[in-house]
N, CA, C and O of each residue as an XYZ file, in Angstrom:
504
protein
N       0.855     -1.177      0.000
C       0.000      0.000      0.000
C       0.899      1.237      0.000
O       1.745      1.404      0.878
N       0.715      2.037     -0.927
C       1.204      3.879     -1.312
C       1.227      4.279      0.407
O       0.559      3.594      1.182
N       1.905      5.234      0.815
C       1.842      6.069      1.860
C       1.038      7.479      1.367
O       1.161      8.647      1.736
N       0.333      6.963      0.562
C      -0.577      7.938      0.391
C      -2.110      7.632      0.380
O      -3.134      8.312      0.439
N      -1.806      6.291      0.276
C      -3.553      5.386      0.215
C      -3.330      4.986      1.723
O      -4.414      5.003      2.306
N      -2.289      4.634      2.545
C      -2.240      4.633      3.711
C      -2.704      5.961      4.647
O      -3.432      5.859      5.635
N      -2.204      7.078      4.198
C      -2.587      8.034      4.662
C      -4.329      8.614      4.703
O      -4.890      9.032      5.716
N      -5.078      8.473      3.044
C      -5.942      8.808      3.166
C      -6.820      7.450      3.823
O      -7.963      7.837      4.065
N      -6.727      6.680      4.014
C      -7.059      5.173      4.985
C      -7.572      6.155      6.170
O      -8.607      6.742      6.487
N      -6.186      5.981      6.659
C      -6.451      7.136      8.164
C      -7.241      8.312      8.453
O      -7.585      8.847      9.507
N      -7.462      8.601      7.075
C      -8.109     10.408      7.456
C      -9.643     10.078      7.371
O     -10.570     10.378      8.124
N      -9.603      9.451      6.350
C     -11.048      8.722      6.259
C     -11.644      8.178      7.491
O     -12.706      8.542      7.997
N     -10.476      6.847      8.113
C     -11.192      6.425      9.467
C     -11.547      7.138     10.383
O     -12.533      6.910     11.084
N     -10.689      8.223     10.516
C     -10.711      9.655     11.319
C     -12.117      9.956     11.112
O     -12.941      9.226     11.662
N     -12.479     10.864     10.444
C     -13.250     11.164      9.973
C     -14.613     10.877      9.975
O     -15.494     11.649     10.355
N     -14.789      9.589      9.483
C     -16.156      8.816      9.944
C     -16.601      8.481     11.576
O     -17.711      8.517     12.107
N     -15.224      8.133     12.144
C     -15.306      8.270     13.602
C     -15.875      9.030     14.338
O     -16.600      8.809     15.308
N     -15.427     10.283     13.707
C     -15.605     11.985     14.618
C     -16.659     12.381     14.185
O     -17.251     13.210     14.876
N     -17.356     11.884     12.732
C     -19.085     12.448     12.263
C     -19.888     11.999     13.097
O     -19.542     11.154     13.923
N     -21.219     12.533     13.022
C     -22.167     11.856     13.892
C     -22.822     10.739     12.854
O     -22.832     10.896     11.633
N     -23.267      9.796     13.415
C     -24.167      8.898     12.384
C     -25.306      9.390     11.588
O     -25.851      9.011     10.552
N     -25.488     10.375     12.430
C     -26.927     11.246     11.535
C     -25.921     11.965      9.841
O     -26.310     11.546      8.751
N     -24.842     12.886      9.885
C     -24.394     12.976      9.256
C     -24.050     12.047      8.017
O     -24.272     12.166      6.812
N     -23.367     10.988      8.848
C     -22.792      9.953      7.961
C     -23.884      9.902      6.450
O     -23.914     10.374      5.313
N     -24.694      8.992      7.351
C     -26.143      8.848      6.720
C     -26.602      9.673      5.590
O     -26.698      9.358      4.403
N     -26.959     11.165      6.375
C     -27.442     12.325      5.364
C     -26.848     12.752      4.096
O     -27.360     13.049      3.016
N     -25.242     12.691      4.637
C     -24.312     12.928      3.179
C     -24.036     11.595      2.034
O     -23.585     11.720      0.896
N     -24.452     10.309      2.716
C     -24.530      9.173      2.374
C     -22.815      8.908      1.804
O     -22.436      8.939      0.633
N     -21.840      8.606      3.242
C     -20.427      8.674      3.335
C     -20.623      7.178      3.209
O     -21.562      6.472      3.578
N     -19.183      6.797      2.422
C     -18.652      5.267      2.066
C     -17.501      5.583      2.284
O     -16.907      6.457      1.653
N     -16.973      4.842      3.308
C     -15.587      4.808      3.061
C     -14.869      4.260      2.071
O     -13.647      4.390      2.140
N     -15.310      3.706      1.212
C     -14.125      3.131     -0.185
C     -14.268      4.818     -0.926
O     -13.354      5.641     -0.895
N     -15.207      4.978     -1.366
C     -15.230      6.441     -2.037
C     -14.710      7.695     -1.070
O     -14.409      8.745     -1.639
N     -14.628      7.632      0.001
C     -13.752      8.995      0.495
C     -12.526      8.175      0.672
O     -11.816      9.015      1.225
N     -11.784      7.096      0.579
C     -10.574      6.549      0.610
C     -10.149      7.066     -0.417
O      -9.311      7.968     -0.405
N     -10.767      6.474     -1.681
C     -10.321      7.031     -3.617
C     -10.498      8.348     -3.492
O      -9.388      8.746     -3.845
N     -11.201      9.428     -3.201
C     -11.145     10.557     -3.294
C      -9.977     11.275     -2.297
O      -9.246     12.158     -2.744
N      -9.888     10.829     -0.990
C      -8.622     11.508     -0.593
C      -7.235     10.984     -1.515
O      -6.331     11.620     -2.058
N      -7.457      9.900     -1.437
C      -5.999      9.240     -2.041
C      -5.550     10.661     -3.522
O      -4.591     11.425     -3.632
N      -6.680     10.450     -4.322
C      -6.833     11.299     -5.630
C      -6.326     13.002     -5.017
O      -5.420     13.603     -5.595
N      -6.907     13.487     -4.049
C      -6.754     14.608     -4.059
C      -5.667     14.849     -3.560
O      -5.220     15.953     -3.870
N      -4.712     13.910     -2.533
C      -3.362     14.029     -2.149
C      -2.624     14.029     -2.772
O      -1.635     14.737     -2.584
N      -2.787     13.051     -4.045
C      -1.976     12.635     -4.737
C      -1.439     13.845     -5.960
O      -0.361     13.981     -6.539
N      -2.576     14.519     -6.019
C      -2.639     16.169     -6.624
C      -2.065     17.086     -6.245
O      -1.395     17.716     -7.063
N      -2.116     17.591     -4.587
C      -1.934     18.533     -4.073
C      -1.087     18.225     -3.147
O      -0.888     19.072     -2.276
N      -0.327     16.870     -3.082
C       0.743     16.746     -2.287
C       2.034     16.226     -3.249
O       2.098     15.177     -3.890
N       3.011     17.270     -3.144
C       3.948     16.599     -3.658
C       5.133     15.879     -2.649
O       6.091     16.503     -2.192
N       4.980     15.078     -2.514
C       6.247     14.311     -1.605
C       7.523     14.706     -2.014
O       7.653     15.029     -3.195
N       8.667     14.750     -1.134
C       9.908     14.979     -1.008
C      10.687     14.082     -0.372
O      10.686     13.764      0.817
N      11.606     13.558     -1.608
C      12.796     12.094     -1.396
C      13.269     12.975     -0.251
O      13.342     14.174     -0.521
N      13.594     12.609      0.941
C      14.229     13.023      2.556
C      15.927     12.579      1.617
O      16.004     11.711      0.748
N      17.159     13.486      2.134
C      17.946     13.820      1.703
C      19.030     12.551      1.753
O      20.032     12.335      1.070
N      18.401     11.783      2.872
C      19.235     10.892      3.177
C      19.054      9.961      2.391
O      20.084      9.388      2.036
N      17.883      9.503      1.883
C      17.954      8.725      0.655
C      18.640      9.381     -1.046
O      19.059      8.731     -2.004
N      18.537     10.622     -0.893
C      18.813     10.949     -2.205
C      20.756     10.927     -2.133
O      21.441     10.170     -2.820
N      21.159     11.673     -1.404
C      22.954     11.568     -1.090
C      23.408     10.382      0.162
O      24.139     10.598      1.129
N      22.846      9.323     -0.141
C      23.551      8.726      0.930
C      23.145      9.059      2.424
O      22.237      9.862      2.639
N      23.858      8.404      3.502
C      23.517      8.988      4.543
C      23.523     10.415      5.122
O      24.292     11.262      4.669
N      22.782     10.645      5.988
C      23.205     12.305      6.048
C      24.403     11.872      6.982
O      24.589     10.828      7.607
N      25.468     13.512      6.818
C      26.137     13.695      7.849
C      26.651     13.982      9.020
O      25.888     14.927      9.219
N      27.309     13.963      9.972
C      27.085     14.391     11.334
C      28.005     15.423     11.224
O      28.764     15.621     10.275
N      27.856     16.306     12.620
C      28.492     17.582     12.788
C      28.951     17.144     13.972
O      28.786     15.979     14.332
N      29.846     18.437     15.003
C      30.348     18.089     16.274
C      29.278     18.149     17.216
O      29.329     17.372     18.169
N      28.425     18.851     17.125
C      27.399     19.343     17.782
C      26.500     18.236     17.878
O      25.885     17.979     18.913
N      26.410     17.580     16.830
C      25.457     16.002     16.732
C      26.273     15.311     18.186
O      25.814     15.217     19.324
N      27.427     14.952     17.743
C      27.835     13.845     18.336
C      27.929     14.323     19.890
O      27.746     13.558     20.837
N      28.241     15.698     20.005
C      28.184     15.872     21.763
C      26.963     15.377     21.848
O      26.811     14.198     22.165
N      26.003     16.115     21.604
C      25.031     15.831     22.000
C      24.306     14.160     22.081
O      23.301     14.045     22.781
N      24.653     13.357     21.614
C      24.560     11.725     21.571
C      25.535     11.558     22.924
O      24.904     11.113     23.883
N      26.519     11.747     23.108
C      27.533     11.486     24.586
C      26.869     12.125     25.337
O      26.803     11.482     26.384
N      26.076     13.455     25.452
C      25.797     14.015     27.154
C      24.224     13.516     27.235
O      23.655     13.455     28.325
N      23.732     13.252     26.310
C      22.293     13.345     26.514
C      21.495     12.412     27.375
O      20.290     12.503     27.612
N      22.397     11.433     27.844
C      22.299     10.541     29.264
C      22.333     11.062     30.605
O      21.642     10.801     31.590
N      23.431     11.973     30.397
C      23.917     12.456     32.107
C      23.085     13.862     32.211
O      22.829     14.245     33.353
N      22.516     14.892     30.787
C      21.896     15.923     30.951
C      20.385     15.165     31.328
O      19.824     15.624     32.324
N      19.774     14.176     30.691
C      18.058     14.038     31.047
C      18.288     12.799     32.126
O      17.266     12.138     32.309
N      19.036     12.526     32.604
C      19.144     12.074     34.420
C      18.802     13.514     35.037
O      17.839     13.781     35.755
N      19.557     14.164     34.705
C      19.640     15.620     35.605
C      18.702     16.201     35.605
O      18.376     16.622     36.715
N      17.545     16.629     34.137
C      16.938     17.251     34.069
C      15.516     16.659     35.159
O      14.732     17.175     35.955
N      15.813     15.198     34.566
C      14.159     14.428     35.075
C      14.296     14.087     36.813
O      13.364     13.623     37.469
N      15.457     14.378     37.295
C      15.793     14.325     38.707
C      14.945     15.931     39.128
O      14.268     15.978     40.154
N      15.076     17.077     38.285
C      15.162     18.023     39.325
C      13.749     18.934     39.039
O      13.336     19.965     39.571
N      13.089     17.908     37.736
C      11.688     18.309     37.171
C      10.731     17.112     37.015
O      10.367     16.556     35.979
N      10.437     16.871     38.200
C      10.014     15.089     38.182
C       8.138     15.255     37.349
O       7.685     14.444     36.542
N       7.503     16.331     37.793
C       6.377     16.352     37.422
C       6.397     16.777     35.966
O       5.259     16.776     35.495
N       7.280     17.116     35.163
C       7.152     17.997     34.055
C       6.365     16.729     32.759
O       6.457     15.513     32.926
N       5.681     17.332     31.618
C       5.887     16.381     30.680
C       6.733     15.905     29.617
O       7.862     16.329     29.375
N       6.067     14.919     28.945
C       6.943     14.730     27.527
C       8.064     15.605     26.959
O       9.266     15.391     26.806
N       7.492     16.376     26.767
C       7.648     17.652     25.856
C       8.257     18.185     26.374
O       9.458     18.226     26.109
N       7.621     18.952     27.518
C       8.570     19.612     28.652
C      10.021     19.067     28.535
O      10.906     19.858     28.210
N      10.346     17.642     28.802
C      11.579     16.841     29.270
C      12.339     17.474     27.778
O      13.317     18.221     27.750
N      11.816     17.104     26.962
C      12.521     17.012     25.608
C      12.625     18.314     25.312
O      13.612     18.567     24.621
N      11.808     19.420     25.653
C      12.519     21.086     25.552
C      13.566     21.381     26.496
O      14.413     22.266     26.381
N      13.418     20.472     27.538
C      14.519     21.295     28.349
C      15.874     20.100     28.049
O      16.871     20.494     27.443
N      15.846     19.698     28.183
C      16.962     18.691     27.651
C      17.717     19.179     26.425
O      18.939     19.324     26.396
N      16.854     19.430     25.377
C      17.771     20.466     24.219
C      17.978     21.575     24.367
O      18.803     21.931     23.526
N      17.607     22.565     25.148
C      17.848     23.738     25.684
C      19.264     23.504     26.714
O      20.070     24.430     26.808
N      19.411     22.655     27.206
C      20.359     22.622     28.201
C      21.520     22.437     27.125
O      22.429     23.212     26.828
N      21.156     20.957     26.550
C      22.501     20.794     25.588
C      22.956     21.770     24.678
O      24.086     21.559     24.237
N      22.365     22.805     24.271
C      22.709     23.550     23.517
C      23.532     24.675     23.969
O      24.379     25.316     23.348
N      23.078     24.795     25.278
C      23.699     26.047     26.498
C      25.347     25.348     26.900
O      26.409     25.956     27.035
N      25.077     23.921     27.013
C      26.686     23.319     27.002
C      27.472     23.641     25.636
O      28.588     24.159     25.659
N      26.950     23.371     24.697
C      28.054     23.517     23.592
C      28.140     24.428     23.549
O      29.157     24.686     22.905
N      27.390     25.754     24.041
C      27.982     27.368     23.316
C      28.592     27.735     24.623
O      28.869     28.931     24.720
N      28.840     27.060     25.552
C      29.953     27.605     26.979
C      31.119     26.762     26.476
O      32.180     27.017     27.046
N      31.168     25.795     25.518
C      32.146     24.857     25.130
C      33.601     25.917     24.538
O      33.315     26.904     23.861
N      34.631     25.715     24.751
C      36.232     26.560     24.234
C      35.892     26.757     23.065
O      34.672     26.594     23.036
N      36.323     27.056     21.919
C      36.856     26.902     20.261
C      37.074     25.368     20.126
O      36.488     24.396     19.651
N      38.406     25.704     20.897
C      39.444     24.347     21.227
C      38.325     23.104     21.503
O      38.584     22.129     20.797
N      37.657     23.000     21.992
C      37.140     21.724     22.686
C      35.504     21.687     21.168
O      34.935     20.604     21.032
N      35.181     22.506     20.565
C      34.237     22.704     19.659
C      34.900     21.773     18.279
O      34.453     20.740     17.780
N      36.224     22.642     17.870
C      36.827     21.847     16.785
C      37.246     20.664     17.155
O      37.384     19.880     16.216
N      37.565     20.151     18.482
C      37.573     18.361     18.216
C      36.500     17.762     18.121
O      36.559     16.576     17.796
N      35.407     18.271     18.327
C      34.136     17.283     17.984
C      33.541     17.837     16.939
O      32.408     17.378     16.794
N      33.877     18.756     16.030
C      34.070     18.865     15.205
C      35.105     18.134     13.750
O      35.013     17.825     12.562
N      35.906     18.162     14.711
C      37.071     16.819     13.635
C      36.488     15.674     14.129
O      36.075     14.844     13.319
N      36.370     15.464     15.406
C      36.075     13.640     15.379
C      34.373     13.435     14.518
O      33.942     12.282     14.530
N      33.610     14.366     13.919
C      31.748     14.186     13.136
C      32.813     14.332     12.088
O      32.231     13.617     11.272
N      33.908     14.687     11.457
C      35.243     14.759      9.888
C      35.193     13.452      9.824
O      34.635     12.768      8.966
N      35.802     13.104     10.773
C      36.462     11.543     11.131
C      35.243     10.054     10.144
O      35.140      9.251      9.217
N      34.602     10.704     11.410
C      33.179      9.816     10.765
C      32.635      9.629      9.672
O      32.331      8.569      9.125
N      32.406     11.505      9.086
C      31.802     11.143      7.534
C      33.070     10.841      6.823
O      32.757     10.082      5.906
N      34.192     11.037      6.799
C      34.902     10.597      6.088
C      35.170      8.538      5.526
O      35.283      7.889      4.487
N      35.150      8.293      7.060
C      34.473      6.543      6.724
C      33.902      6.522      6.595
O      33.797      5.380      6.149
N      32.699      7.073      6.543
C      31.414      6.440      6.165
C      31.157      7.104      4.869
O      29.961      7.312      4.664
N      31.914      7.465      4.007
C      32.120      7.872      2.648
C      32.467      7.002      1.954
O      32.681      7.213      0.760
C-alpha cells in the first residue's frame, strides 16, 4: 500500500469516527469512495519529497550532533531528577535547551575536536 492510500485510509477512518451517524447517513459517506477521493486529491496537491538521506547517501554528522549523543544521558538524568512532574515535551525542551547552552559555553578548542572527530566519521562512512 502507497503512503498515500495509507494516509488517506487514516483520514477517512478519522473522519467517519468523529461524524455523527446522523451525518454519515445524510451525506450518504462510504468509506471506499472517500478513501479514492482523498488518495486522488493528495496525490494532486501533495507533492512528496525524497528526505535527503535517501537521495545523497547517509546524512552527515556535525560536532554538535555527536556531543550531544555522549551528554544526553547524564543531561536528562539531571533534568528528570530536578523536574520530576514535568511532561513529555517539557523533558525534551529542556533537555535540548540545556545541551545547547553546554556547547555554546564549550572553548573553540574543545568545539573543533568534535568537530574533527563528526570529519572523522563522515569521512568513513564515505
Amino acid at each position: 500500500m502507497s503512503l498515500l492510500a495509507t494516509i488517506s485510509k487514516s483520514i477517512s477512518t478519522l473522519l467517519l469516527q468523529k461524524l455523527s451517524p446522523a451525518l454519515v447517513e445524510k451525506f450518504d459517506l462510504d468509506k471506499d469512495e472517500l478513501d479514492t477521493f482523498l488518495t486522488e486529491f493528495l496525490a494532486e496537491n501533495m507533492k512528496m519529497k525524497k528526505s535527503k538521506a535517501t537521495k545523497e547517501g547517509p546524512s552527515k554528522t556535525n560536532g554538535y550532533r555527536l556531543y550531544c549523543a555522549e551528554q544526553r544521558e547524564a543531561v536528562t538524568k539531571k533534568i528528570k531528577s530536578k523536574n520530576k512532574d514535568a511532561s513529555a515535551k517539557e523533558y525534551l525542551s529542556l533537555i535540548s535547551k540545556q545541551l545547547g547552552t553546554q556547547w555554546k559555553a564549550l572553548s573553540d578548542d574543545k568545539r573543533t575536536e568534535w568537530n574533527d572527530k563528526a570529519k572523522e566519521q563522515n569521512d568513513a562512512a564515505a
